[in-house]
C-alpha positions in Angstrom: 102.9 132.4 49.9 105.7 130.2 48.7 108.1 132.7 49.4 107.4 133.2 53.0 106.9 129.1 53.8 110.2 129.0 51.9 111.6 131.2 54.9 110.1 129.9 57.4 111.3 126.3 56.7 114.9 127.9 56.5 114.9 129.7 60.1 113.3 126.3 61.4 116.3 124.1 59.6 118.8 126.9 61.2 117.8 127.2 64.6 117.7 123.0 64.7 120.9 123.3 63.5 122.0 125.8 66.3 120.9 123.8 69.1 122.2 120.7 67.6 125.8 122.8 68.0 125.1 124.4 71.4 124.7 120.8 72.6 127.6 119.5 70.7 129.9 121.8 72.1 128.3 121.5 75.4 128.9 117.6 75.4 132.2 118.2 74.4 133.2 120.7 77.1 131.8 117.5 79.8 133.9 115.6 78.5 137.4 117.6 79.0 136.1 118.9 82.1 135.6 114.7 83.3 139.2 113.9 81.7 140.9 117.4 83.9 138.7 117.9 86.7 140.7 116.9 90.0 138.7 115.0 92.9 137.3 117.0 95.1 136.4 120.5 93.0 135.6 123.6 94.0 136.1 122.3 97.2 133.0 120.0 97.5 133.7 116.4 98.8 132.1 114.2 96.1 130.0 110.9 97.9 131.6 107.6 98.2 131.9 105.8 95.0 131.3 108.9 92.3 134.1 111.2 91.0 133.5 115.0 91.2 133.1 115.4 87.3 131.1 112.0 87.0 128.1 110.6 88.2 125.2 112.3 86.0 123.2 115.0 85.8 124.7 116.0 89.1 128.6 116.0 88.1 127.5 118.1 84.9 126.0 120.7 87.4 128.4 120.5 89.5 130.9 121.2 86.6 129.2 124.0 85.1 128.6 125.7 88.2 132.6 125.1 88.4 133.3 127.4 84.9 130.8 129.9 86.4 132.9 130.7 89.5 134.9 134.2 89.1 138.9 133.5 89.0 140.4 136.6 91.2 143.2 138.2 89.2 141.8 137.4 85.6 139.4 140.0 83.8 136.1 139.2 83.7 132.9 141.2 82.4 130.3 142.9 85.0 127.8 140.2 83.7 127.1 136.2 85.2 128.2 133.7 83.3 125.8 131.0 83.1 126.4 127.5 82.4 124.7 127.8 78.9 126.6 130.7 77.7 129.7 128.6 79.3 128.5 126.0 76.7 128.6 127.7 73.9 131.6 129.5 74.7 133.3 126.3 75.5 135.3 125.6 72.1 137.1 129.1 73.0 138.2 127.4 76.5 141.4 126.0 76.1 143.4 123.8 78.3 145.8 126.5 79.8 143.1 128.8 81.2 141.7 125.8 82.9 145.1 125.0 84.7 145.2 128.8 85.7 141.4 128.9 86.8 141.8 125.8 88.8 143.3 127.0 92.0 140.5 129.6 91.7 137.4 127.0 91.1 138.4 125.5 94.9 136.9 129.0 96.6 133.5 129.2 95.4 132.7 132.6 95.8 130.6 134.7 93.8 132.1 138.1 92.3 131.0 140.6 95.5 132.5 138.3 97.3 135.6 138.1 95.7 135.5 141.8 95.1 135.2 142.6 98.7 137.5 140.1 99.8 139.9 141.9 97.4 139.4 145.6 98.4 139.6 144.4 102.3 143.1 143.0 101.2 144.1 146.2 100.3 142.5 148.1 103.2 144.6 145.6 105.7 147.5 146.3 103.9 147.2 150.0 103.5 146.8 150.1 107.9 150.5 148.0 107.8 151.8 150.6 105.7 150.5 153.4 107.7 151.9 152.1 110.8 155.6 153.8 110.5 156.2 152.0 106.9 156.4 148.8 108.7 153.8 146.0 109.4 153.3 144.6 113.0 156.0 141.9 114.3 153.1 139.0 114.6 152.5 136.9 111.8 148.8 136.9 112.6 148.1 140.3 111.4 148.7 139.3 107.9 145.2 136.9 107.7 143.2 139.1 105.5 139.6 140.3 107.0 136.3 137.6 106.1 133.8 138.3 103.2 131.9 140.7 105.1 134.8 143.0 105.9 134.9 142.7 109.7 138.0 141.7 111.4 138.7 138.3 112.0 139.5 137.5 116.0 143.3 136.5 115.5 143.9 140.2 113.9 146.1 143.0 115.6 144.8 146.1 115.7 147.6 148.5 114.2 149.7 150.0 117.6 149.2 153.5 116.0 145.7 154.2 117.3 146.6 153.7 120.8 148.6 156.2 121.0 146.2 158.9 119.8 143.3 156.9 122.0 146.0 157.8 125.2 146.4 161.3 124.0 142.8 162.1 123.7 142.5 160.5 127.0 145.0 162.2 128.8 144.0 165.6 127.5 140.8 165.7 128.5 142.0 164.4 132.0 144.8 167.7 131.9 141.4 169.8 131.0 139.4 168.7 134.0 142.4 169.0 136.5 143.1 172.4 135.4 139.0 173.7 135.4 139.4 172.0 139.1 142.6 173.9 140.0 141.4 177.1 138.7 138.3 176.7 140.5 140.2 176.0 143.5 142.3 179.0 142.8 139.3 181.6 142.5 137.5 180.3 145.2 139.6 180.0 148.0 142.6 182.1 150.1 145.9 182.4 148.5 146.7 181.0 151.9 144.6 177.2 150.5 146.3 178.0 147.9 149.7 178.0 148.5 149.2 174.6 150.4 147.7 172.5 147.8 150.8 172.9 145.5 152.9 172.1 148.1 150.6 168.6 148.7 150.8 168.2 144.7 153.5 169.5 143.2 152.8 168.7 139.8 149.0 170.8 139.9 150.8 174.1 138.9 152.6 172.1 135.9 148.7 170.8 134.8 147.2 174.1 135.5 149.7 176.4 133.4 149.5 173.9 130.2 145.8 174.4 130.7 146.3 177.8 131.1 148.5 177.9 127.7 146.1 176.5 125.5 143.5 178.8 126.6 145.8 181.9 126.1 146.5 180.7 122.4 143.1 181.4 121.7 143.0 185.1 123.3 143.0 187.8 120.8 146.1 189.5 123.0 148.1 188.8 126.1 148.0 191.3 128.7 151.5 190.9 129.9 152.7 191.7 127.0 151.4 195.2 127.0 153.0 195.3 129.7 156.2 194.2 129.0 156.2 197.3 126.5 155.3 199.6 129.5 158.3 198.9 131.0 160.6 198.9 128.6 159.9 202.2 128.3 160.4 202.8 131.8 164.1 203.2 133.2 166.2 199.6 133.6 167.2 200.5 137.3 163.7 200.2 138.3 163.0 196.9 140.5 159.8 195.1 140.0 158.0 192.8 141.4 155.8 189.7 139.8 153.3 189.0 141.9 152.1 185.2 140.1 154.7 185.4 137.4 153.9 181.8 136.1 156.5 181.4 133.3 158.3 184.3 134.2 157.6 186.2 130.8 158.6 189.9 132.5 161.8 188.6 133.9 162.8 187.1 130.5 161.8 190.1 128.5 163.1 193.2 130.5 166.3 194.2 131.4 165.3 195.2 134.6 165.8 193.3 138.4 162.8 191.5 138.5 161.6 189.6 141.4 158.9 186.5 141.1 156.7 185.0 142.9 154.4 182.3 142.8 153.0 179.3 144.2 155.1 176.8 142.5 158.3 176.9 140.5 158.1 176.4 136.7 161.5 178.7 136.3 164.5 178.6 138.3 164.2 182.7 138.9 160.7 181.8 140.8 160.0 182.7 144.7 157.7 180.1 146.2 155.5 181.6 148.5 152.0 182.9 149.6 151.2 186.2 147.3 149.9 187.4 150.9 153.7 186.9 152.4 156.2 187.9 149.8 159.6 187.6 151.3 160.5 190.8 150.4 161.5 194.4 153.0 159.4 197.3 152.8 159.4 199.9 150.4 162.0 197.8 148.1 160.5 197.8 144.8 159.2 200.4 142.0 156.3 198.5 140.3 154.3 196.0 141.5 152.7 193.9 138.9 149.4 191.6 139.3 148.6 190.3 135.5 145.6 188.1 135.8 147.0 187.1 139.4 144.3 189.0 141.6 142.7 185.4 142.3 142.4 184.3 145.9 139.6 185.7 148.3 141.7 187.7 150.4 142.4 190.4 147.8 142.6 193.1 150.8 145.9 191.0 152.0 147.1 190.5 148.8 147.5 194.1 147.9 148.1 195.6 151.7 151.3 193.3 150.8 152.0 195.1 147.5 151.3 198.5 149.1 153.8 197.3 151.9 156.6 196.3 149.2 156.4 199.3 146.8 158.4 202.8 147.5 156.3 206.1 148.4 155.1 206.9 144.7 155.4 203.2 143.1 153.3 202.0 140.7 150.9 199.4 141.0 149.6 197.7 137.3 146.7 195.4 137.4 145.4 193.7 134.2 142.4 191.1 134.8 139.2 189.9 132.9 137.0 192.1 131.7 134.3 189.9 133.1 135.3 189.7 136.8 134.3 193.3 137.2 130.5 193.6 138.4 131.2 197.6 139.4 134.3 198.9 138.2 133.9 202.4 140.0 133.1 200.4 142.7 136.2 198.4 142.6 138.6 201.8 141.7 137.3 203.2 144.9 138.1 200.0 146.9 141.9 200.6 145.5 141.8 204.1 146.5 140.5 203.4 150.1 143.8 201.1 150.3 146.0 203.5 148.9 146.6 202.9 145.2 145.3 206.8 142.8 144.3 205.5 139.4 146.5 207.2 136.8 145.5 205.4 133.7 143.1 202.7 132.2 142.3 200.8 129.2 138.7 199.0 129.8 138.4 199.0 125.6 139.0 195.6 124.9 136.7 192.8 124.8 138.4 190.7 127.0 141.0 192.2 129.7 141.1 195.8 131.7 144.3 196.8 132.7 145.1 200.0 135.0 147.9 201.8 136.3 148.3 203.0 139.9 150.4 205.1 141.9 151.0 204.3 145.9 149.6 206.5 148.2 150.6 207.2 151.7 146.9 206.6 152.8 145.9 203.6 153.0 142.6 202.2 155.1 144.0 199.6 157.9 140.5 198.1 157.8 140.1 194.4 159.7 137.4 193.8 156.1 137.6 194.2 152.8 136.5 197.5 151.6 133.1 197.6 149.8 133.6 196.8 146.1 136.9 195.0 146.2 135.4 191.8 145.2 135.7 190.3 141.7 133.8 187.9 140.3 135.7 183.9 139.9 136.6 183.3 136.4 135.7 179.9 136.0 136.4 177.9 132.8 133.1 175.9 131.2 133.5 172.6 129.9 133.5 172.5 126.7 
């Protein structure tokens, strides 16, 4: 039994002992902090006729809470320092870390705060640096964002996104303009036609970048099959592109090439109604409609090409696979107007494209003939 009252005395004696130390060195960190502490710290106003540091039990919270406060730019652990801890570390705390820690002490914030105002430092300065290498000319942009991360009101916006915002904008604008054109196009006489590019001549510009971007996503372009057609084809015959657009056949063949269209992109295009080609009869060898059978007066339209080609021309046709509701329906309507079928190619998934030889009978109907027809290809939005 001795023994173990011996031991017990001993941890008593040590751990009086240890708080008698703790509170030493706690009553000495007070008094360095009352000798160095500036008026006015951590940005708290002290009341009329006490110092910051001083004044009791207060000034010695106030303090601690003071050695407490996260310093940004100086390593700390992930765990709170508390004001006892601070105590007993306080003979460790020398003069120069107090110098350095007091410009730190005035902002009061805890570590997430100081943390996030840290990391939306760099995220501000980052967007500057994105923004061609340079930061924006107004000096306001350089306040950094609050504790929460939002913005604050006197902060640009970097310039770069408004530029994307107007692209976006203006895209989707071109897209609607060209689903209305093509509408327009399908639905309505080349005759309608003809007169609303002339009312706005920048609708043919809209509708063929509309039209480019869907043809980027076509598995194959119909005019250049037949650009490979006729290359195969003697260079003294004449042909004739009936809605040439960009002109691809006259820039790809050797050949005389005449185009026609309702609006000029190219220098080398005819404006005019595809019902009223400006052209002599019996002039050209091969007529060519790629994806241009569009107005509802198809019976005008290719009466006109019958009109243009020599006794024994050829006629190619290449068109959505999806416009045709009865294709033997529509091959008969072709015959009834003068056209033999000598070849077709209905195998891919997409386009049909036929080749036809004028005949020299041809219906001089008033109507369309039954089956002529072909169904609008109308763009959804997407």
């Amino acid at each position: 039994m001795m023994p173990a009252r011996r031991s017990l005395a001993a941890e008593s004696i040590a751990r009086r002992a240890s708080l008698l130390s703790r509170q030493r060195s706690r009553a000495g960190l007070r008094r360095r902090l009352r000798s160095r502490a500036p008026r006015g710290l951590a940005g708290v106003e002290p009341p009329p006729g006490k110092s910051a540091a001083g004044g009791g039990r207060r000034g010695h919270e106030a303090a601690e809470s003071a050695v407490c406060a996260p310093v940004p730019g100086e390593k700390r652990s992930g765990r709170r320092v508390t004001g006892e801890m601070a105590a007993v570390e306080g003979s460790q705390v020398s003069s120069s870390w107090y110098d350095r820690a007091a410009p730190g002490l005035r902002q009061q914030l805890t570590r997430k705060q100081w943390r996030n105002q840290q990391k939306n430092k760099r995220r501000q300065k980052n967007k500057f640096k994105a923004s061609n290498g340079q930061p924006p000319a107004s000096s306001e942009a350089e306040e950094p964002p609050d504790d929460q991360g939002s913005l604050t009101p006197d902060t640009e916006v970097p310039s770069r996104q408004t530029p994307s915002l107007r692209q976006r904008l203006e895209s989707r604008l071109d897209a609607a303009r060209f689903r209305y054109i093509n509408q327009l196009l399908y639905t309505h006489s080349s005759q309608e036609a003809a007169q609303l590019f002339q009312e706005d001549p920048e609708a043919l510009a809209v509708y063929h970048r509309g039209f480019a971007l869907q043809a980027a996503r076509w598995p194959e372009r119909p005019v250049e099959h037949f650009v490979h057609y006729l290359r195969r084809r003697p260079a003294s015959l004449v042909v004739a592109d009936f809605g040439c657009g960009d002109c691809t056949l006259a820039r790809s063949l050797p050949n005389r090439v005449h185009c026609f269209d309702l609006a000029a992109l190219d220098p080398r295009v005819t404006v005019c109604d595809m019902a009223q080609v400006p052209l002599e009869d019996a002039s050209v060898d091969v007529a060519v409609f790629c994806l241009a059978l569009m107005g509802t007066n198809l019976r005008e339209i290719l009466q006109e090409a019958h009109r243009v080609l020599r006794a024994g021309g050829t006629l190619l046709v290449a068109e959505v696979a999806s416009r045709f509701a009865d294709l033997r329906a529509f091959l008969g309507a072709l015959a009834r107007l003068g056209f033999r079928l000598i070849s077709k190619d209905v195998s891919g998934s997409h386009f049909y494209s036929f080749e036809l030889r004028k005949t020299e009978r041809a219906a001089k109907a008033a109507e369309e003939p039954r089956g002529l027809a072909l169904r609008p290809c109308l763009y959804k939005r997407r």
